[in-house]
C-alpha positions, 0 to 999 in steps of 0.5 A: 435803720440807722446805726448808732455808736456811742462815746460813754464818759463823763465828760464827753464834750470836748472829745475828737472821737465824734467828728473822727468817727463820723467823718470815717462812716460818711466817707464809706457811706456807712449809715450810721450816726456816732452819739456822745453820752455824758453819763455819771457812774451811777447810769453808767449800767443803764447805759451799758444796757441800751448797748444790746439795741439792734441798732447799736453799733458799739461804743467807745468809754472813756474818763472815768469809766473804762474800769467801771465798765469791766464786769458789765460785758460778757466777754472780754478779749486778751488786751482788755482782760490784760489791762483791766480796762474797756475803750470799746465796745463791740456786738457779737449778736446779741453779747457785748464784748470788751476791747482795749485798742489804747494798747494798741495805739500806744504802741504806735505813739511809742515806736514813733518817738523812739524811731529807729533808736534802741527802745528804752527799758526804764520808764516813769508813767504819771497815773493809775487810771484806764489809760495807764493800765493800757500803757503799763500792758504795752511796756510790759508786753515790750520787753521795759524792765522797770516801770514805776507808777505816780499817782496822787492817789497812791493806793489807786497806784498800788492796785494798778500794780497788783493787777499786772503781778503775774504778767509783770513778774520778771520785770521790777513794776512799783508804785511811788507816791507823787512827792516832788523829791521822789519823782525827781529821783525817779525821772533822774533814771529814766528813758520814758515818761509817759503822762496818762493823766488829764494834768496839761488840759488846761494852759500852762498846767503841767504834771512835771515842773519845768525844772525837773525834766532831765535832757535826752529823754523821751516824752509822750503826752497822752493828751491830744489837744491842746497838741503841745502841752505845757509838759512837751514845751518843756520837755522840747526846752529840755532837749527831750524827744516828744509826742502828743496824744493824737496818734494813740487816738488816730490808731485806737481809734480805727481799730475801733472803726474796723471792730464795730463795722467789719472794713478797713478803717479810712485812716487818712479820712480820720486824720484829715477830720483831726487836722480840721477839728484842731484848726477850726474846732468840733462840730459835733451832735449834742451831748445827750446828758445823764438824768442829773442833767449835768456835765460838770467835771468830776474831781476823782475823774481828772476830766476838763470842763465838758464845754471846754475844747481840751481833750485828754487821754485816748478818747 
């Protein structure tokens, strides 16, 4: 029996994870195939349920359900409890349990553009969604002392806020509205900016205008392709050091590998199939639609046309 693993978002199309995955199972000879599943919130229990088939693997989440997906496992480990948010699913028997490996990958993009400098202490994250709260986790749990928090939606910001008040107690962790004068005070102060929104998926869009980016500051970009967004241009412009998404989606993503099958993730394997995808585009199983049939974008998701070749944070 050939094993499945499913990647559940809305929209899933454009998403590496696929070609990653798939070219990890084949290089072990692990008999499985990975599925992309665009699915809307309203089928997203559904989808959830067909999980506990015996020839599920496990899945990946992403925009816009890593939240939603929460209370439809039955245990949670210490970083998916932590964040309030799922990028994996794996089996133990026949109980589905939730995972955050983006804290983890995080982490890796983070040590690599600070390199051997003194971790930076103050940082500004632009948005409220799951892959915010994953990094909010690893800079509380690295030691920052303020972190401030921009969404368009600033109630959505508050609630990311009250969801790490206990963990987050002895550092000044708030929420601001996303006003050009307010964030520009902000990065004034700053070491870190962090951009966890889908803002940048298209050319020449960018979460920061050009000429509020101060110079010697730190810049990761949580999107991965295209690999350098209108947002790190500028940041390079503005003589800040910078980082794209794609190690975030390299590490959680073989944590994930190694979660779902029990043996080492064939790291350089994945990397290899992320160089190729970028240069010569994905080839991927079709995308197996919701019953509305449709993979438009949704708005409140942020996401990018689902035949577009943009790819944003973490999966």
């Amino acid at each position: 029996m050939t094993n499945r693993v499913v990647l559940i978002g809305h929209p899933v199309a454009h998403s590496f994870s696929g070609a990653m995955q798939q070219a990890a199972f084949d290089a072990l000879e692990i008999d499985a195939r990975y599925e992309l599943w665009d699915r809307r919130q309203i089928d997203l229990a559904d989808a959830i349920a067909e999980l506990r088939g015996d020839d599920f693997l496990g899945a990946n989440i992403t925009i816009p359900h890593k939240e939603h997906v929460v209370p439809l496992v039955d245990r949670l480990t210490d970083d998916a409890a932590a964040t309030g948010a799922v990028n994996v699913i794996s089996r133990d028997g026949t109980k589905l349990v939730g995972h955050n490996t983006d804290v983890t990958g995080f982490k890796a993009a983070l040590d690599k553009v600070v390199g051997r400098q003194k971790m930076p202490r103050h940082a500004v994250v632009l948005g409220a969604g799951g892959a915010s709260r994953a990094v909010v986790s690893a800079l509380i749990s690295e030691g920052f002392q303020r972190v401030v928090v921009f969404n368009r939606h600033l109630h959505r910001a508050e609630g990311l806020v009250r969801h790490f008040n206990r963990s987050a107690s002895h550092m000044d962790l708030r929420a601001m509205p996303w006003h050009e004068s307010v964030l520009e005070a902000e990065l004034s102060k700053t070491k870190l900016v962090v951009n966890a929104t889908a803002v940048g998926l298209l050319p020449g869009e960018t979460p920061i205008p050009a000429e509020l980016l101060p110079p010697d500051i730190f810049v990761i970009d949580l999107i991965y392709n295209p690999p350098l967004t209108q947002l790190l241009k500028d940041a390079a412009a503005a003589r800040d050091t910078t980082l794209g998404g794609e190690l975030m989606l390299l590490q959680q993503g073989a944590r994930a590998f190694e979660m779902w099958t029990g043996r080492p993730a064939p790291v350089e394997v994945m990397q290899a199939e992320l160089d190729r995808t970028r240069e010569f585009g994905l080839r991927q199983p079709p995308v197996s639609m919701d019953r509305a049939g449709g993979a438009a974008v949704d708005p409140a998701a942020g996401g990018a046309p689902a035949g577009g070749a943009a790819a944003g944070p973490s999966a």
